[in-house]
PAGUVEX-458410 format. One record per residue (C-alpha): y, x, z; chain; residue number from 0; residue in one letter. Coordinates in Angstrom, 1 decimal. Each point is the difference from the previous one (the first is absolute). Layout:
// residues N
<r <Y X Z> "A" NUM "A">;
...
// end
This chain:
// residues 376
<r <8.8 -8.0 -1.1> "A" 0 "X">;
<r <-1.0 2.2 -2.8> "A" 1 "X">;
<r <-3.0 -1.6 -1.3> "A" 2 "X">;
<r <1.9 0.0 -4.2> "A" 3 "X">;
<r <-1.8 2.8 -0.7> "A" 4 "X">;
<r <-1.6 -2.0 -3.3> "A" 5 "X">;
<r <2.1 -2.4 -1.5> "A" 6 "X">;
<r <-0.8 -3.3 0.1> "A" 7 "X">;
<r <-0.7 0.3 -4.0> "A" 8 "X">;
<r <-0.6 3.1 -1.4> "A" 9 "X">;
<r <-1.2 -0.7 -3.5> "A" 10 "X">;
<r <1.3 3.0 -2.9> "A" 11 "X">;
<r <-1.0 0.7 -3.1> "A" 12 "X">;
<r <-4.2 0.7 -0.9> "A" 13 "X">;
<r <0.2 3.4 1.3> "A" 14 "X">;
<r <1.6 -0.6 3.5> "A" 15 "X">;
<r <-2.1 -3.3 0.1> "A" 16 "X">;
<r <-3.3 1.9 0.1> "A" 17 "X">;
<r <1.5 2.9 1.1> "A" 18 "X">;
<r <-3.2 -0.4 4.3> "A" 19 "X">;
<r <-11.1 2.9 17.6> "A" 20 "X">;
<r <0.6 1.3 0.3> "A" 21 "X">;
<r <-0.8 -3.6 -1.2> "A" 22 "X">;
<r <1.9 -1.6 -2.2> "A" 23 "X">;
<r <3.3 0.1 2.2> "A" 24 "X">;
<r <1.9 2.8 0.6> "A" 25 "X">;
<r <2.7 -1.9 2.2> "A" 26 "X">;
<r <3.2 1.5 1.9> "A" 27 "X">;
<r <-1.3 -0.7 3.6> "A" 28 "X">;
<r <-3.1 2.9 -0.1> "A" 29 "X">;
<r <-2.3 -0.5 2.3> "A" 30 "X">;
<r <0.6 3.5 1.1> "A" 31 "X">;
<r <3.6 1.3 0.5> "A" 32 "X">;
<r <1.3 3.2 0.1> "A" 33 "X">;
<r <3.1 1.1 2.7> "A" 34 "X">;
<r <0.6 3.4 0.5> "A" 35 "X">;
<r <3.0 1.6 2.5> "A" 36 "X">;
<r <3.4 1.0 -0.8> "A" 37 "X">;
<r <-1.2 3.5 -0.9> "A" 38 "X">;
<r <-2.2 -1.1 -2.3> "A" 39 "X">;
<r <2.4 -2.5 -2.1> "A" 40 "X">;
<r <0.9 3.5 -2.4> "A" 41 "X">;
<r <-2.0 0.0 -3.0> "A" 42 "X">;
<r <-0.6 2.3 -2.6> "A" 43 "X">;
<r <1.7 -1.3 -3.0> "A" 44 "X">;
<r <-1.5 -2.5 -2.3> "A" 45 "X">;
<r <-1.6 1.5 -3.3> "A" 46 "X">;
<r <2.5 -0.4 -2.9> "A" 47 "X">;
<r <-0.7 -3.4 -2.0> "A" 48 "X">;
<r <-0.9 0.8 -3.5> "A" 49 "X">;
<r <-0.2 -2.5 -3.4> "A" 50 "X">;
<r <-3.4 -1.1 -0.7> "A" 51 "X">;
<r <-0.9 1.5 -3.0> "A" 52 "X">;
<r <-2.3 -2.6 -2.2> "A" 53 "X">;
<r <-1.2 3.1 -1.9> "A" 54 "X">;
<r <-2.5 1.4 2.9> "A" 55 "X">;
<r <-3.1 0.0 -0.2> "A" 56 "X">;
<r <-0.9 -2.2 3.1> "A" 57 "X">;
<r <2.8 -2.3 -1.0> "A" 58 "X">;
<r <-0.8 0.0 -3.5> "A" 59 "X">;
<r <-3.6 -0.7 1.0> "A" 60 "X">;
<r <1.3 -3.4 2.1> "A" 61 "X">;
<r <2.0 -1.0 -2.6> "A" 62 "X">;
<r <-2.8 0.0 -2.8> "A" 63 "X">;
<r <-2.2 -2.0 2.7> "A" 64 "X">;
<r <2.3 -2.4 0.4> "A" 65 "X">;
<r <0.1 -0.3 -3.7> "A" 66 "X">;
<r <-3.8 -0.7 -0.5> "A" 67 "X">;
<r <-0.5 -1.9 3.1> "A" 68 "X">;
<r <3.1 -2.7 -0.4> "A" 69 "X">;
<r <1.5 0.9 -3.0> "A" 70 "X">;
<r <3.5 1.3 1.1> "A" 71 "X">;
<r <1.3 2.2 -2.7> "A" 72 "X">;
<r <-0.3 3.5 0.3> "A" 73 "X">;
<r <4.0 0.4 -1.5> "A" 74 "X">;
<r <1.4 -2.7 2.3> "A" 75 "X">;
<r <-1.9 1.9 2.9> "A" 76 "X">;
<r <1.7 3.0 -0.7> "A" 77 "X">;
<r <2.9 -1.3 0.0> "A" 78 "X">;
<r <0.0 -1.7 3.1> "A" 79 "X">;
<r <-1.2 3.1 1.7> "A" 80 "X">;
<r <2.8 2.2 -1.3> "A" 81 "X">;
<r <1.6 -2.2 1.7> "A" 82 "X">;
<r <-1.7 1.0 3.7> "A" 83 "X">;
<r <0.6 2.5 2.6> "A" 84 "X">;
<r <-2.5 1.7 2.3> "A" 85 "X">;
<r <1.8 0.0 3.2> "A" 86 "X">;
<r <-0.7 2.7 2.5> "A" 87 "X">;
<r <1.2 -2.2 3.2> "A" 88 "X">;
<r <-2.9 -2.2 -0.7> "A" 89 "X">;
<r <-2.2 2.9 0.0> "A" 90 "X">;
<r <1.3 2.0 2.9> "A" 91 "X">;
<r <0.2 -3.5 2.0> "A" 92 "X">;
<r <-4.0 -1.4 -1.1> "A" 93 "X">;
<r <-1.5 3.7 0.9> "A" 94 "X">;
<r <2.5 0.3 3.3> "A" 95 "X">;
<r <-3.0 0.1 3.0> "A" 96 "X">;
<r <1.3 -2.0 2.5> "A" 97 "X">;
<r <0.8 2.2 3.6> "A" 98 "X">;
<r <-0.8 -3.2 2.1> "A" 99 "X">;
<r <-1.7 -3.1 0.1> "A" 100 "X">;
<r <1.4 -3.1 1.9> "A" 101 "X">;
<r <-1.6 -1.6 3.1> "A" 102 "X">;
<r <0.3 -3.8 -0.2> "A" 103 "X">;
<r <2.4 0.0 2.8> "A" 104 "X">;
<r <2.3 2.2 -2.8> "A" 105 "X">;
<r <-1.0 -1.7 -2.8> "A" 106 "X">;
<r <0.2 -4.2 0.7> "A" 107 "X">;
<r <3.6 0.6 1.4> "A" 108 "X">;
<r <1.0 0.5 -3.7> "A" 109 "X">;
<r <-1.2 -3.0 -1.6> "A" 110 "X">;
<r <0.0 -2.6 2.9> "A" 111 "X">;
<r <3.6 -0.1 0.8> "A" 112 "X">;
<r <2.8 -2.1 0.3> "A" 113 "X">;
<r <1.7 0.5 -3.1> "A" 114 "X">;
<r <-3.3 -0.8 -2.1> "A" 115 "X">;
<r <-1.1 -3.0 2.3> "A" 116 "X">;
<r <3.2 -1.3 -0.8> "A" 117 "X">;
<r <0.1 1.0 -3.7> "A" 118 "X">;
<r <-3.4 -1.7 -0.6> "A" 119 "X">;
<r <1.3 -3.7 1.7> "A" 120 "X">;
<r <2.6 0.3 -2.2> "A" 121 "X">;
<r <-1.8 0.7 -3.4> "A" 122 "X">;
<r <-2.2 -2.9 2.2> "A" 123 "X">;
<r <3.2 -2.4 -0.5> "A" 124 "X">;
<r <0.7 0.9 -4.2> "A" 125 "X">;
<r <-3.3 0.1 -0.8> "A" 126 "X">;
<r <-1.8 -2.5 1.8> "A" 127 "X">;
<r <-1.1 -2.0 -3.0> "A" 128 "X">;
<r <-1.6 3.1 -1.8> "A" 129 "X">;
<r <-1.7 1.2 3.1> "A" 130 "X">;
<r <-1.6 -3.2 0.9> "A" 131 "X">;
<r <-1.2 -0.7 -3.7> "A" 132 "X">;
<r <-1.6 3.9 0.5> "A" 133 "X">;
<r <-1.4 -1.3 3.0> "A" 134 "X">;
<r <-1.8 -3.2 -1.4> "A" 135 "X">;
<r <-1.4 2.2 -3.3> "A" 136 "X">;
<r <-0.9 2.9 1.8> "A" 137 "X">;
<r <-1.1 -1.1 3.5> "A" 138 "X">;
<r <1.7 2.8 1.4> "A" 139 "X">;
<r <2.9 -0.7 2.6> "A" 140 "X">;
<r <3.8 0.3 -0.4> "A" 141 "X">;
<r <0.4 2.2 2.5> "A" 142 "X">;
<r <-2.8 2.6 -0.8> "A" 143 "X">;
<r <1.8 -0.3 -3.3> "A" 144 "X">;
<r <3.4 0.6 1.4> "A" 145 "X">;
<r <-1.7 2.8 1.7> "A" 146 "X">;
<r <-1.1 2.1 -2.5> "A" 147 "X">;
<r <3.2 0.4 -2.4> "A" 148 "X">;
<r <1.7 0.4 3.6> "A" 149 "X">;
<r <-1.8 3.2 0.5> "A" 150 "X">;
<r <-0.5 0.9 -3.6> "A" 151 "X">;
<r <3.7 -0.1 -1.3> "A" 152 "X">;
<r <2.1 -1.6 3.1> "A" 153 "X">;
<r <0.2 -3.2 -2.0> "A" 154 "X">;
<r <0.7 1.9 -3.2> "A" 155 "X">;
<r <3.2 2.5 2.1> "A" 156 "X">;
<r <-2.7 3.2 -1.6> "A" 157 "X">;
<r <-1.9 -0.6 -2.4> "A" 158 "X">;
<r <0.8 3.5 -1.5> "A" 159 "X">;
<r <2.1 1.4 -2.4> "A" 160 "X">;
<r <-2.0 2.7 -2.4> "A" 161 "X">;
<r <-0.6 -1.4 -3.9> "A" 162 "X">;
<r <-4.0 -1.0 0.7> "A" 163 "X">;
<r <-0.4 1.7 -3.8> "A" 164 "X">;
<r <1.2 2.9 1.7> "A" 165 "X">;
<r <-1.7 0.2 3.3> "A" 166 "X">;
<r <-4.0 -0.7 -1.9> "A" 167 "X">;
<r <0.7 2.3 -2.6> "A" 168 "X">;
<r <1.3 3.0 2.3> "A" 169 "X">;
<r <-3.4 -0.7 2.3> "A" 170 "X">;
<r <-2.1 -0.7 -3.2> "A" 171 "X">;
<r <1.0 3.2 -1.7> "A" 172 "X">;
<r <1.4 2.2 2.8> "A" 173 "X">;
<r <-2.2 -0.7 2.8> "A" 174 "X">;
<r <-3.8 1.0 0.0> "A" 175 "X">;
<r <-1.2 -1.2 3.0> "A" 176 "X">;
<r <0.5 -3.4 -1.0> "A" 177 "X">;
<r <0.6 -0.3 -3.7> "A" 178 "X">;
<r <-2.5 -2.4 -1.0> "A" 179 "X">;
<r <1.0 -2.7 2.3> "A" 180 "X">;
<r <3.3 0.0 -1.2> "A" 181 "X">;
<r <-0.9 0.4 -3.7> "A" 182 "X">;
<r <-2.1 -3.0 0.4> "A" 183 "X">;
<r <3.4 -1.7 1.8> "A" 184 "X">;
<r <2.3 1.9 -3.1> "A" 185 "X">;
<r <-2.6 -2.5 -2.3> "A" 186 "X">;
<r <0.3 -2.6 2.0> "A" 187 "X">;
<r <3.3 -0.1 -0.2> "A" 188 "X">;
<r <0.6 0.5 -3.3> "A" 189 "X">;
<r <-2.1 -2.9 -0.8> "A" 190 "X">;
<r <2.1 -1.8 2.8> "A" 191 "X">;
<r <3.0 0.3 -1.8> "A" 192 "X">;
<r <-1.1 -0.8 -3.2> "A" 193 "X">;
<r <-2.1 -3.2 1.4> "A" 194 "X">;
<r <3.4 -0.8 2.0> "A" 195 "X">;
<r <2.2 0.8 -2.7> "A" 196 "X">;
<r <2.0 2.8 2.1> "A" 197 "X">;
<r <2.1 3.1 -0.9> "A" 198 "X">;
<r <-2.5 2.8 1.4> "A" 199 "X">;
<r <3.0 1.7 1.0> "A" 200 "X">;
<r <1.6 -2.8 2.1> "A" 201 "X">;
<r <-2.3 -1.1 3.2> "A" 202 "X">;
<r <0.4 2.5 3.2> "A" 203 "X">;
<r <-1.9 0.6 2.9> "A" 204 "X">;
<r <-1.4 2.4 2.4> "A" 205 "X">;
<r <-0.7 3.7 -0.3> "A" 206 "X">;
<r <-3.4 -1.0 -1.0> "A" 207 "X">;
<r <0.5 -2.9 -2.2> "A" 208 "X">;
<r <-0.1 -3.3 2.4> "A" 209 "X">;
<r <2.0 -2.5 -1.3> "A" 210 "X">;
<r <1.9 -3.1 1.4> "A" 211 "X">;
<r <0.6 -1.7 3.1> "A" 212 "X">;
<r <-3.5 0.2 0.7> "A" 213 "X">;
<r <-0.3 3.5 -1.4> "A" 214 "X">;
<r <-3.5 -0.8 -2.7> "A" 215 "X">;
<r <-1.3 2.8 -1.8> "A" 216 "X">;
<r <-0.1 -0.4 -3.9> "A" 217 "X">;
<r <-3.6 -0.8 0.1> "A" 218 "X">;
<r <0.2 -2.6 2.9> "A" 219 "X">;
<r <3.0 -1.6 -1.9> "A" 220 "X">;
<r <-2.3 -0.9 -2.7> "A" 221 "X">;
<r <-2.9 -1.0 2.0> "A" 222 "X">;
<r <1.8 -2.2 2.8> "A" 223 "X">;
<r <3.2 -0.7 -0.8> "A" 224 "X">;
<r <1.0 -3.8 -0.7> "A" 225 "X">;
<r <2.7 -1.9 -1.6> "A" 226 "X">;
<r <1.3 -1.9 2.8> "A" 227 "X">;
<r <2.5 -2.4 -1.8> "A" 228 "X">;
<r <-1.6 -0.3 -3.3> "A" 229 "X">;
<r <2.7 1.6 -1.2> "A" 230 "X">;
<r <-2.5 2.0 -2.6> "A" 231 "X">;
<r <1.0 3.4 1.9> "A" 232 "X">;
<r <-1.1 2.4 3.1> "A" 233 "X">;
<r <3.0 0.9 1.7> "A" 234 "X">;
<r <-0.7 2.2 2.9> "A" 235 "X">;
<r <3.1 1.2 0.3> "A" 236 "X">;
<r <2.2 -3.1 -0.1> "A" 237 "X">;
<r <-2.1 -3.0 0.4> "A" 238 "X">;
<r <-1.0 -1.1 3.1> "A" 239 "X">;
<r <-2.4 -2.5 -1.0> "A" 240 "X">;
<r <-1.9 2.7 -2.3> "A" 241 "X">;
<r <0.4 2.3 3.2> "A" 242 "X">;
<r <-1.8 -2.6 2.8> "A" 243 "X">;
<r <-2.2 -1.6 -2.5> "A" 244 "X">;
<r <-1.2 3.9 -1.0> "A" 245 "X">;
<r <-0.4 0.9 3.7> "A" 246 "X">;
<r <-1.9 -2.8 0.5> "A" 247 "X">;
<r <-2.3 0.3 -2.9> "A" 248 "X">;
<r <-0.7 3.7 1.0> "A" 249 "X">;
<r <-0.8 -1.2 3.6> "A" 250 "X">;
<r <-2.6 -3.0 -1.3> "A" 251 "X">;
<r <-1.3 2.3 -2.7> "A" 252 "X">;
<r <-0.5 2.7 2.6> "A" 253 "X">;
<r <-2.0 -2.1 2.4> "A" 254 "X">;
<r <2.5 -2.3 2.3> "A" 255 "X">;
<r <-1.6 -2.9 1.7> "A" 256 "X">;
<r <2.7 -2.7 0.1> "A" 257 "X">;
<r <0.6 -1.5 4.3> "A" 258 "X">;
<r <-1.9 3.0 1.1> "A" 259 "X">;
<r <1.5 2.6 2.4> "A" 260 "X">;
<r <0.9 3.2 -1.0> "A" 261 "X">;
<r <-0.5 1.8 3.4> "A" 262 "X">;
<r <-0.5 -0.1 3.7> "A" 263 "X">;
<r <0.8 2.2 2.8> "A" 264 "X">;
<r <-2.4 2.0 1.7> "A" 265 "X">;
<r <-0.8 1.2 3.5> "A" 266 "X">;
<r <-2.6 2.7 -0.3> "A" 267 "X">;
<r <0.6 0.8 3.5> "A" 268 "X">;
<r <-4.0 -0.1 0.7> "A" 269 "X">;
<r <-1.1 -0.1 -3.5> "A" 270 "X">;
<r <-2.6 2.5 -1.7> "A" 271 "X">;
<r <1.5 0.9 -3.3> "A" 272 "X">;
<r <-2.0 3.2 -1.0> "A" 273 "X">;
<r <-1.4 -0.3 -3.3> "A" 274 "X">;
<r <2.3 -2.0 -1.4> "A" 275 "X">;
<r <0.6 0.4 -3.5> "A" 276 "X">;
<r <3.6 1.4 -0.1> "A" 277 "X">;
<r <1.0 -0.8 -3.9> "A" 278 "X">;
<r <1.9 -3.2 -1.1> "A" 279 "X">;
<r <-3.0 -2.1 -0.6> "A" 280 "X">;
<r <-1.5 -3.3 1.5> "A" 281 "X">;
<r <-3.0 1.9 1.6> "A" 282 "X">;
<r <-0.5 -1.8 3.2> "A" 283 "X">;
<r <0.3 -3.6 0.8> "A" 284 "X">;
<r <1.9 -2.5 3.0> "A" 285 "X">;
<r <-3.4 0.0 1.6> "A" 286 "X">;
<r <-0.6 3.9 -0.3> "A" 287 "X">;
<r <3.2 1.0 1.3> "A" 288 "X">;
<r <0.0 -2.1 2.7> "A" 289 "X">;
<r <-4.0 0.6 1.2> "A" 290 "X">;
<r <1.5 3.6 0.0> "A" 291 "X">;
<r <2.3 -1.1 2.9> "A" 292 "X">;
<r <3.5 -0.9 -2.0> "A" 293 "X">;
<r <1.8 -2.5 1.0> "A" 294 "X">;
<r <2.4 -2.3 -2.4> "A" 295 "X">;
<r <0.3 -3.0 -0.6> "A" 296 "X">;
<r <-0.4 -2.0 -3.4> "A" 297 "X">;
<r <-1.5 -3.4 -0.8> "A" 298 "X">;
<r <-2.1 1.9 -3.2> "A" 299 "X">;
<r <-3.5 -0.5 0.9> "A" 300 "X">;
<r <-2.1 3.0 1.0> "A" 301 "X">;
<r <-1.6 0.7 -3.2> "A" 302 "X">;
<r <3.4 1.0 -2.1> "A" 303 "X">;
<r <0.8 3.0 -1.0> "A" 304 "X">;
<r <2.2 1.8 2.1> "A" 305 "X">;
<r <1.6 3.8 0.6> "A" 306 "X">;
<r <1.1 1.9 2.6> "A" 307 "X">;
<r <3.5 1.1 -0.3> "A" 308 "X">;
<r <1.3 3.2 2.2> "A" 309 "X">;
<r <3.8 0.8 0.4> "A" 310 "X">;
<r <0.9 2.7 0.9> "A" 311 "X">;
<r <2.9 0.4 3.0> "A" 312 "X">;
<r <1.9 2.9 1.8> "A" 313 "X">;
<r <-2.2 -1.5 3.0> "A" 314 "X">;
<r <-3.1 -0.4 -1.7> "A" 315 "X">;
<r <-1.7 -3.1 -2.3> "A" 316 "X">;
<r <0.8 -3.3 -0.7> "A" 317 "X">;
<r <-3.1 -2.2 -1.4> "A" 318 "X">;
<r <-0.2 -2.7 -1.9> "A" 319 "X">;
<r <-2.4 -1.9 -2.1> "A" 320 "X">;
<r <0.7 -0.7 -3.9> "A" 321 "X">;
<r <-1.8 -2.7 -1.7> "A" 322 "X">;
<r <-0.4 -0.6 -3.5> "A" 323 "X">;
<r <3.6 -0.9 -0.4> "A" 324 "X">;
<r <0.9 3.0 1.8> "A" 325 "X">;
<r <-1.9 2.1 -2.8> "A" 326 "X">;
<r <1.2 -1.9 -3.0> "A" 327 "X">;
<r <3.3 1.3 0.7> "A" 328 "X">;
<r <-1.0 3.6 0.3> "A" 329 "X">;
<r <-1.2 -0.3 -3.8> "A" 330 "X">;
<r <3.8 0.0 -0.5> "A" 331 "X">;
<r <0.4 3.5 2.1> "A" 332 "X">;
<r <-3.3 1.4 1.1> "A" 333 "X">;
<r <1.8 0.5 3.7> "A" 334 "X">;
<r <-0.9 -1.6 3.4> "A" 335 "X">;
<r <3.6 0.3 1.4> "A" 336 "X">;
<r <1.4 -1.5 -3.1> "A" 337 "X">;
<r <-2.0 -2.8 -0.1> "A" 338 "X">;
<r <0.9 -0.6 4.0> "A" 339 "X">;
<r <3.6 0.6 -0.9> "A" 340 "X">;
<r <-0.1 -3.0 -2.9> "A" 341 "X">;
<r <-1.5 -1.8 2.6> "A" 342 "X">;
<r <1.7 0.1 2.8> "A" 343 "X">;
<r <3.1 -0.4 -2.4> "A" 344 "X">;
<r <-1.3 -2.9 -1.3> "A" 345 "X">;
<r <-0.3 -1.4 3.5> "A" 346 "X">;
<r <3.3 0.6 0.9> "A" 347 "X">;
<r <1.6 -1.4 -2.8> "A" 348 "X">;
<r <-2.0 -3.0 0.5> "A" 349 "X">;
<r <1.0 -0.1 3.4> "A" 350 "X">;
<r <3.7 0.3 -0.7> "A" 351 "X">;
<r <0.1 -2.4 -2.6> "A" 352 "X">;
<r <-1.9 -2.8 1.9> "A" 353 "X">;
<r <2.1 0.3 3.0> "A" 354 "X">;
<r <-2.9 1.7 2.3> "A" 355 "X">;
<r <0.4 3.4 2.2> "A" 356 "X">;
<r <-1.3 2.8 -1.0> "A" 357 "X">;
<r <-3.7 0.5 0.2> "A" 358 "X">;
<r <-1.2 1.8 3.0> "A" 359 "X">;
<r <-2.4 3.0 -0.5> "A" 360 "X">;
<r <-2.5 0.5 3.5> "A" 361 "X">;
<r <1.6 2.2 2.6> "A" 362 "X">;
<r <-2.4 3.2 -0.9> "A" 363 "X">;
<r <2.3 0.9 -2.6> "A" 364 "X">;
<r <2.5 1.9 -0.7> "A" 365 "X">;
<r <1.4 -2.2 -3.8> "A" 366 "X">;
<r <0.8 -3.3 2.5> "A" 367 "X">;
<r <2.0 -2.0 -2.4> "A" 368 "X">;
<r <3.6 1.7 0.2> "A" 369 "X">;
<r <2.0 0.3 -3.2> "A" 370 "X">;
<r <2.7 2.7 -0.2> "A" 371 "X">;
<r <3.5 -0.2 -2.0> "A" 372 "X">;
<r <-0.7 2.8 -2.3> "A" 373 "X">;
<r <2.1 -0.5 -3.2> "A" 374 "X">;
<r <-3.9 0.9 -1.6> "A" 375 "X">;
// end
């Protein structure tokens, strides 16, 4: 494991101390992922990193707005940002178009598979008490819990190694296209740290500044992030109970309906589905989608809200139908096939752990329920 990448307490002296859609999640799993062919692995060499320099104009300009709007010091700042490298990886890696993206037949074999069924029963068996407690506060299950920092981070195996100080200030001040979303998350996280009493310098994550196990941006660690041992600190790096009771709280916040489903499958064999609103949204209802001629079963009454879900497979579609559960999920990645892939992960695992086979997808598809041995 190499979730230590912020020690358990790192409090310094005043400087270091205050010195920190999308959505509001930019998490490891995208929803859309890129995989090009042998030929294509050569890249162009990353731009050279290069210091920030707190003299610029655009940086000077951030650090005199965080001076008027929450009263950092405009020295300390300047200090801290000496102190901080634009990296060109990040930038070659965030502006990097991707050459393919995955059908769900490529993309669920990397997330439900043996080795992170068996992972999550395990993290199941050491942290049973902190999941369950997230259970009873949140309403959300364990293993929809279990799920999501199984995709996200692989039970905290990646949850990235760039400085996060480093990867928001090389997109806030080197990357146009989206610089004020991450100057916004460069705030937030500068107020993070000083809230949190963190050295800015410290917490890693991903290219794009997702941190933990379950991979928050800065501004979604303030909003939903809990203290899940009344310990009087956040820990998403270390602390499990922080991590589930988080994860849960991001779920409820975001909509979950505790003991409903998340999702049925669907035979659209005979079904009329033209018109259907294709964007991640709770547009149609059991009732509609089934006077339309789909087929699923749920015990939800007719009148809740409901989505069709479409998969696609080297031999054509699977369907399913995503409830309200099913949506909640993709406010954490704005992705249909990540949201099946937490799913159907959190259905294994809860299978494995409880002693039950596999579930069975319907013989129309092409997913079924095997797992593979990959080592990812």
């Amino acid at each position: 494991m190499t979730r230590n990448c912020l020690p358990p307490r790192a409090r310094l002296g005043p400087l270091a101390r205050f010195a920190i859609a999308i959505g509001c999640l930019v998490p490891t799993a995208l929803g859309v992922l890129a995989s090009a062919p042998a030929s294509a692995q050569v890249q162009a060499a990353a731009p050279a990193n290069r210091a920030i320099d707190p003299a610029r104009a655009d940086v000077a300009r951030f650090i005199a707005a965080m001076n008027q709007q929450h009263g950092f010091p405009v020295e300390a700042l300047a200090q801290l940002f000496n102190q901080v490298e634009s990296k060109g990886f990040i930038l070659q890696a965030i502006a990097k178009p991707a050459e393919r993206t995955l059908r769900w037949d490529e993309y669920r074999p990397r997330f439900v598979l043996e080795r992170r069924i068996a992972r999550g029963v395990e993290v199941f068996g050491q942290y049973q008490d902190e999941l369950e407690r997230a259970e009873a506060a949140t309403g959300v299950p364990i293993d929809i819990m279990l799920g999501i920092v199984g995709v996200e981070t692989f039970y905290g195996e990646n949850v990235g190694k760039h400085r996060v100080i480093d990867a928001l200030s090389t997109l806030a001040f080197d990357y146009p296209p989206r610089q004020e979303f991450f100057s916004k998350e460069l705030e937030q996280f500068l107020v993070m740290t000083r809230e949190e009493g963190l050295d800015a310098l410290r917490p890693v994550g991903s290219y794009a500044g997702a941190m933990g196990l379950p991979q928050f941006m800065p501004s979604s660690f303030r909003a939903y992030a809990l203290d899940g041992d009344a310990d009087g600190r956040r820990d998403l790096w270390n602390d499990w109970a922080d991590v589930f009771l988080s994860v849960g709280n991001y779920l409820k916040v975001h909509g979950w309906r505790a003991g409903e489903p998340v999702l049925a499958f669907a035979d659209a064999t005979d079904a009329r589905l033209e018109g259907i609103d294709p964007k991640l949204a709770l547009t149609e209802t059991v009732g509609s989608l089934r006077a339309r001629g789909l087929r699923f079963a749920t015990r939800l009454p007719d009148s809740a809200p409901a989505m069709l879900i479409t998969l696609r497979l080297a031999s054509g579609t699977e369907y399913r139908v995503g409830f309200t559960n099913f949506y909640a999920i993709t406010r954490y990645n704005r992705s249909q096939m990540y949201a099946s892939a937490v799913s159907d992960l959190a259905d294994a695992i809860a299978a494995r752990r409880t002693g039950q086979p596999l579930p069975t997808a319907p013989a129309q598809t092409d997913t079924g329920w095997s797992t593979t041995t990959s080592t990812r």
